[in-house]
N, C-alpha and C positions, 0 to 999 in steps of 0.2 A: 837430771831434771832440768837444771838450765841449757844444754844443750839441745833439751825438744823444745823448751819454750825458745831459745833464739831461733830456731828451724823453723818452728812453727809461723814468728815476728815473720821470719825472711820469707817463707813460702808468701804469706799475707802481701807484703812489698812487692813482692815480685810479681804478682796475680795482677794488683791494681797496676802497676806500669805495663804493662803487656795488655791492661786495658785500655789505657790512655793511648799505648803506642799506637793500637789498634784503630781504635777513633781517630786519630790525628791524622795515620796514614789513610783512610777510609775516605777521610775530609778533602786530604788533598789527590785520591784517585781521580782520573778525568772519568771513567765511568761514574762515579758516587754523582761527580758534581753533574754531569750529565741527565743520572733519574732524579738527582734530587731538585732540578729546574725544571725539567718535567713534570715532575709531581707536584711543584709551586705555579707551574704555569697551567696543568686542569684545575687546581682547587681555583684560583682566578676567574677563569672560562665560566667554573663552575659558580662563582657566587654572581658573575657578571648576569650568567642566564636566569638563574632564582631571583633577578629582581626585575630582568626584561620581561615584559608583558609577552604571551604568548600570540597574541593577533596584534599585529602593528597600528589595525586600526581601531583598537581597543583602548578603553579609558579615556582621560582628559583630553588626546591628541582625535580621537573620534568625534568625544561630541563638541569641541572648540570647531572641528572642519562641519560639521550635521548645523551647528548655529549660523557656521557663517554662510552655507550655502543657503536657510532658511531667511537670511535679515537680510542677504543677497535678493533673492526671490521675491521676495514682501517690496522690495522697491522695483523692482523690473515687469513684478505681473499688474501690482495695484491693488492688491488684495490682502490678507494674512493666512498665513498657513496653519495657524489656529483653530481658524473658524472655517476653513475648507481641509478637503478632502482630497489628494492628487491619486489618479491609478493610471498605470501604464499598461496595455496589454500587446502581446505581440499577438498577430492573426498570420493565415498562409497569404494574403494579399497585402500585408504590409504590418499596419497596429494602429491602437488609439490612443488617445488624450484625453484622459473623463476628470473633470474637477467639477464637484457638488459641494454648496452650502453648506454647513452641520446642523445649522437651523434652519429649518424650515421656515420661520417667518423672517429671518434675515435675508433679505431681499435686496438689500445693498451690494453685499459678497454675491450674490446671485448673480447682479447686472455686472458688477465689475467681470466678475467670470468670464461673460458670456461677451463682454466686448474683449476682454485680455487674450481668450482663444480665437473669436472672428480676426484680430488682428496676428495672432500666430498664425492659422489656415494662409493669409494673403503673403505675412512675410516668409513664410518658409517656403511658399512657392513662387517665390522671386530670389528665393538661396541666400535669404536675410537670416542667420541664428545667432545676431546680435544678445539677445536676452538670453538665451540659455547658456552663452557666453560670459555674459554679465555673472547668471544666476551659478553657476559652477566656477569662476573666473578659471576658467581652462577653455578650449576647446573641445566640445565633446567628439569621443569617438563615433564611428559613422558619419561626422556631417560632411567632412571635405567632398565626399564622392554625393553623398545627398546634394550639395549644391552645384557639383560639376555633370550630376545627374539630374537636377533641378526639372528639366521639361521630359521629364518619365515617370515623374510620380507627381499625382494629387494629394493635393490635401482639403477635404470637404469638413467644413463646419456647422455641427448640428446641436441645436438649442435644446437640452434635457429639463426634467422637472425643477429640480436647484443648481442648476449651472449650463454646462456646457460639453460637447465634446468635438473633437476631429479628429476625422479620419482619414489615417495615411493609406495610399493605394499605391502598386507599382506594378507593372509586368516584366521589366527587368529584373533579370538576376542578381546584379551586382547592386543594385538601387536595393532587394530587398533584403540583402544581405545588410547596407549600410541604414537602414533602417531600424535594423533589429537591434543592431551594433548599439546605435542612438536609445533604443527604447530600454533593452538592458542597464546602458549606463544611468540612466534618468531612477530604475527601478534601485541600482544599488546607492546613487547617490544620496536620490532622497529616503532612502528606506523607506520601501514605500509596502515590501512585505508583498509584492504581488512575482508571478510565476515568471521565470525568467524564459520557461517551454513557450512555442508557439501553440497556440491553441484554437 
């Protein structure tokens, strides 16, 4: 009887050391330590990504740059972007620049409009995009070649019901390309929710 219960003690001892030994040597194998840095280095990755927003221009860093290009704008055009309306459209002979009042009887945003685009028509086609420079603080893609392309495209300015628009014209190729280039960016800067297709 005491001889199974010592055998029994010793099997018990000897099971838990051949567990420990196990562990210990496992611990210091360089493959162990190898998946097991591994596997600490995805869980990482992985909680890193669960807190990265998935659109970089999504959240607080979206609309911090959406205010600033707005309170930008508000000073360069002379108007507020409140109380107007901006639409960008591409066309096959170039695109436009439509900014309307939201009120009807405000008449004020009206005139500001319509002098703030008569004065973009004349500067863009002297390859002045000081303001939209200002208004994005970048320069926008498409203008370099717009302004080295400067006397191949028009730009005609015409007085709408509550504002204003102009419109861009080119027969060059490369003009209409950097055009589009320009009207795209204007469309995702300001979100403005209009079609990025020519139409």
């Amino acid at each position: 009887m005491k001889s199974n219960l010592f055998f029994s003690i010793t099997i018990s001892i000897f099971a838990c050391l051949s567990i420990a030994y196990g562990q210990q040597q496992a611990s210091s194998c360089p493959l162990h330590k190898e998946h097991q840095e591994q596997k600490n280095t995805a869980q990482q990755h992985e909680h890193r990504d669960h807190k990265r927003p998935t659109n970089p221009q999504s959240g607080a860093t979206h609309d911090a740059h959406l205010d600033g290009v707005n309170a930008r704008g508000d000073r360069a055009m002379g108007f507020s972007h409140q109380k107007t309306t901006h639409h960008f459209h591409l066309t096959p002979e170039g695109g436009l620049i439509d900014v309307t009042a939201n009120d009807t009887e405000d008449t004020a945003s009206r005139d500001q409009i319509r002098s703030h685009l008569a004065e973009i028509a004349r500067l863009f086609s002297q390859g002045d995009f000081e303001k939209p420079m200002i208004t994005h603080d970048r320069t926008p893609p498409g203008v370099p070649a717009m302004v080295r392309l400067k006397s191949q495209i028009d730009y005609l300015y015409e007085e709408t019901e509550r504002g204003g628009r102009v419109r861009i014209s080119t027969r060059n190729r490369e003009a209409l390309d950097a055009i589009h280039e320009f009207l795209r960016f204007q469309i995702t800067d300001h979100q403005t929710g209009d079609s990025l297709e020519v139409k």
